[in-house]
N, C-alpha and C positions, 0 to 999 in steps of 0.2 A: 812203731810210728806213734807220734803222739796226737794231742787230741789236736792242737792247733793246725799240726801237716794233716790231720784229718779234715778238717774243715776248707783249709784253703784246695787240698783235692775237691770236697765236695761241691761248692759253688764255683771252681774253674771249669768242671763237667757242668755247670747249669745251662740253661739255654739263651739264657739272656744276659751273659757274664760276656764283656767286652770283648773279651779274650778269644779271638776266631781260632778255628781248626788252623787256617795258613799261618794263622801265628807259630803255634805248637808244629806244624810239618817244618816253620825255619830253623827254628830252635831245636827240629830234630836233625835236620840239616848238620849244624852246624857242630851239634854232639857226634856226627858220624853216621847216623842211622838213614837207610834207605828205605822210606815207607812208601807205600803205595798212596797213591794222592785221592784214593775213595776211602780210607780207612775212615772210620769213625774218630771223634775225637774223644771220645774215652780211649780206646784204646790207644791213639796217640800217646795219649799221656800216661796208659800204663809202662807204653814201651819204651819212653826216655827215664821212668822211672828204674822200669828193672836193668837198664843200663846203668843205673849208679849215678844218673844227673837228676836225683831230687833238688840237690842244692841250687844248681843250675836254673831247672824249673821253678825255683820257689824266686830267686832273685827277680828274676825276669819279669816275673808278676807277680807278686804279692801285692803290690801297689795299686790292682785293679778290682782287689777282692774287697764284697763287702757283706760284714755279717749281719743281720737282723738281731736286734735288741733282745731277743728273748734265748736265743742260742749263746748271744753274750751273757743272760745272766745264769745259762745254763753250766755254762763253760767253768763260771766263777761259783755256782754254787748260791746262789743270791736269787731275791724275786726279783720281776721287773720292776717293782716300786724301787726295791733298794738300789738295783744299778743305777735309776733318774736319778735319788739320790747323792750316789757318789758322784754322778756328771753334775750332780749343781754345787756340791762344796769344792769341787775340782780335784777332786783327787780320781778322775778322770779328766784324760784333759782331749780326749778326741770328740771332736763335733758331728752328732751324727747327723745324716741328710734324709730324706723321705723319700720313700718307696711303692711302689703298690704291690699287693699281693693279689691269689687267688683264694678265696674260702671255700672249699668245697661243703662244706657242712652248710653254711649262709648261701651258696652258690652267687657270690659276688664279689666286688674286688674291694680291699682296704687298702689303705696308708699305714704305715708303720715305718721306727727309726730304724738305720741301717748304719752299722761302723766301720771303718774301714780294718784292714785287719790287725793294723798294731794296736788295737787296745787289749789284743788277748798279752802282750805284754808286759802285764802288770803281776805284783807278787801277789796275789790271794791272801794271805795274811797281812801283808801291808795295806792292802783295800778295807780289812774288817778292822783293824786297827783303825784306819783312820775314820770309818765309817762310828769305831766305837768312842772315838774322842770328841766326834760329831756331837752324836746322838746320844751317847752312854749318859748316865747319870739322871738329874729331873728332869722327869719327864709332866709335862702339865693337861691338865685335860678341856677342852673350851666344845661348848654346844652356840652354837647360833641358830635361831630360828629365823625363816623367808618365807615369805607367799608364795615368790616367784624362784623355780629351778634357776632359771638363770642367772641370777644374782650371786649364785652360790662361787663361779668361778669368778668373776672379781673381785670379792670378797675375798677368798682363797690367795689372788693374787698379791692385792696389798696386805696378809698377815705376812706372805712370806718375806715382805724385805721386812716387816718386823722379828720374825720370830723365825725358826730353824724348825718346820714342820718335816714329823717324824717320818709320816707316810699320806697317801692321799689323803682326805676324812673321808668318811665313810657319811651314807647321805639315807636319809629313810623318811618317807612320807609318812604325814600325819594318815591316822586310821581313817577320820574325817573328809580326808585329801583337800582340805583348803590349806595346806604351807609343809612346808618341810623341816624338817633338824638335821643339821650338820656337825657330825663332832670329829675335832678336830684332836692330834696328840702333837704337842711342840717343844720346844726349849726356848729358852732366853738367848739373844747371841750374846757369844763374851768373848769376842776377839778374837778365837784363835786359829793356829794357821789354815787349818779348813779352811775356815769363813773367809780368812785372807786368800788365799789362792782360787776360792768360789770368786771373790770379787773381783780381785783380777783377771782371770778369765774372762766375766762378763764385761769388764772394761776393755780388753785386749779385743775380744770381738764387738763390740761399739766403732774400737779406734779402724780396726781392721776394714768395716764398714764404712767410715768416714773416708776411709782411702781409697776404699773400692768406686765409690762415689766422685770424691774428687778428681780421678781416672778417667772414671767415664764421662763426665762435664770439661772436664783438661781436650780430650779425644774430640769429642762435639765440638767444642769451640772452635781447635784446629780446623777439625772438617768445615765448618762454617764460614774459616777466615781463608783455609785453601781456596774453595769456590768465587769469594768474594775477590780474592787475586789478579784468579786468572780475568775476570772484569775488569777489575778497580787500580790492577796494578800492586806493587809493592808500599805504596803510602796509602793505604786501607785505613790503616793506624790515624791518619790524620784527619780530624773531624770538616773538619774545612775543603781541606779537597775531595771528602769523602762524597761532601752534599755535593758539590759542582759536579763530579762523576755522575751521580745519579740522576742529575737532574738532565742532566745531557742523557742518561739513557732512556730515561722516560722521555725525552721529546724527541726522540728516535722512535721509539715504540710506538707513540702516537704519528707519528709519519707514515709510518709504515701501514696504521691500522686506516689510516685515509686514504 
C-alpha cells in the first residue's frame, strides 16, 4: 500500500472526518459484507479492505479527505515554507481551507491549512523543477529595519507582488530592543510560467469570488422581490404602482393601529 492509501486510511479513521461508521456499514452493504452494526469503524474499514474493495472504498470518499499542510510537505519531501511556495507560483493548484487542531505540548487549540487529498497527486520532481525554475538562479539579499513588529508583514506583503520571495525572512530584534531587522532572500520576476500560472490562479480566485458574490446578492434580491409579490403583486417592478400599493398599505396599518 502506498503512502497516499496510507493517508486517506488514516484520516477516514479520525474522528472528526465526515465520513460516519453508517457510511462505511453501507458501503459494506453493498460490497456483500455482513457486519455487525456496533462494529467499530476501524475495523469497518479494515474489513471492506481485506475483501479486496479498497478501490471501492477510496472512490467513495476520497473527496472528503483532508490533509494538514505539514503531512503534505511530508509526503513530498519539502518544508512547509516550500509547499506555500509552490501554492503561490501555482504549481499547486489546490486551495487549502482552515482547520483547528489540538496541541498537546501548548495544551491548546491552533489553525492550520488543510488540503484536500488530490494534491498528493503531483509528480515530486515536477514540483522541484518547477520550484527550481522559480526560485533557482539569483538570488538577492534585502535587510529592512522597523521599530514596530508589526509593520514587518505589510511590508512583507507589497515586496511580494514585487519580487518572487525565496522563503519567509527571517526577523531578529535589535539587542537594544528598540526595532527590529528583517532579512529578506528574493528574485526579480521575469515572466515565467510559474509566475504566469501564480497569477492566474490568483485571478481565477478573485473571479470565483466575484461569482460567489454575485449569487449570493442574485438569491437576496430574489428573496426580497418573492416577499414583496406576495403583497405588491406581480407589477412590483413598476415604480408607480409600487408607491400607490404602499401607500395604501400603510393607511391600512394605520387604521388598524387606531
Amino acid at each position: 500500500m502506498d503512502n497516499k492509501a496510507i493517508l486517506f486510511i488514516k484520516h477516514l479513521n479520525d474522528k472528526d472526518c465526515t465520513v460516519s461508521k453508517d457510511d462505511l456499514l453501507n458501503l459494506a452493504l453493498e460490497c456483500g459484507l455482513d457486519l455487525n452494526l456496533k462494529i467499530a469503524k476501524s475495523k469497518t474499514i479494515e474489513a471492506i479492505i481485506e475483501k479486496g474493495h479498497f478501490n471501492r472504498l477510496f472512490d467513495y470518499f476520497n473527496e472528503f479527505i483532508l490533509i494538514p499542510s505539514w503531512e503534505v510537505a511530508d509526503f513530498y519531501n519539502v518544508s512547509s515554507a516550500k509547499l506555500n511556495q509552490l501554492k503561490t507560483i501555482g504549481a499547486i493548484k489546490e486551495q487549502p481551507t482552515s482547520k483547528k487542531f489540538y496541541s498537546r505540548r501548548d495544551k491548546g487549540y491552533f489553525d492550520a491549512d488543510v488540503y484536500p487529498l488530490s494534491v498528493l497527486n503531483y509528480d515530486k520532481q515536477e514540483l522541484l523543477n518547477a520550484y527550481e525554475n522559480a526560485f533557482g538562479g539569483d538570488v538577492y539579499s534585502l535587510r529592512i529595519e522597523t521599530k514596530d513588529k508589526l509593520k514587518i508583514e505589510p511590508i512583507t506583503n507589497e515586496l511580494q507582488k514585487i519580487f518572487k520571495m525565496e522563503r519567509v525572512p527571517d526577523i531578529y530584534e535589535h539587542r537594544n530592543e528598540d526595532g527590529f531587522y528583517t532579512y529578506y532572500k528574493f528574485k526579480l520576476l521575469n515572466n515565467s510560467n510559474e509566475e504566469s500560472n501564480r497569477f492566474l490562479s490568483e485571478i481565477n480566485m478573485l473571479k470565483k469570488e466575484k461569482e460567489d458574490l454575485k449569487k449570493k446578492n442574485d438569491e437576496q434580491i430574489e428573496r426580497i422581490f418573492k416577499i414583496l409579490r406576495e403583497y405588491l403583486g406581480d407589477d412590483v417592478g413598476d415604480v408607480f404602482s409600487l408607491t400607490v400599493k404602499l401607500q395604501k398599505l400603510t393607511q391600512q396599518q394605520v387604521r388598524r393601529g387606531q
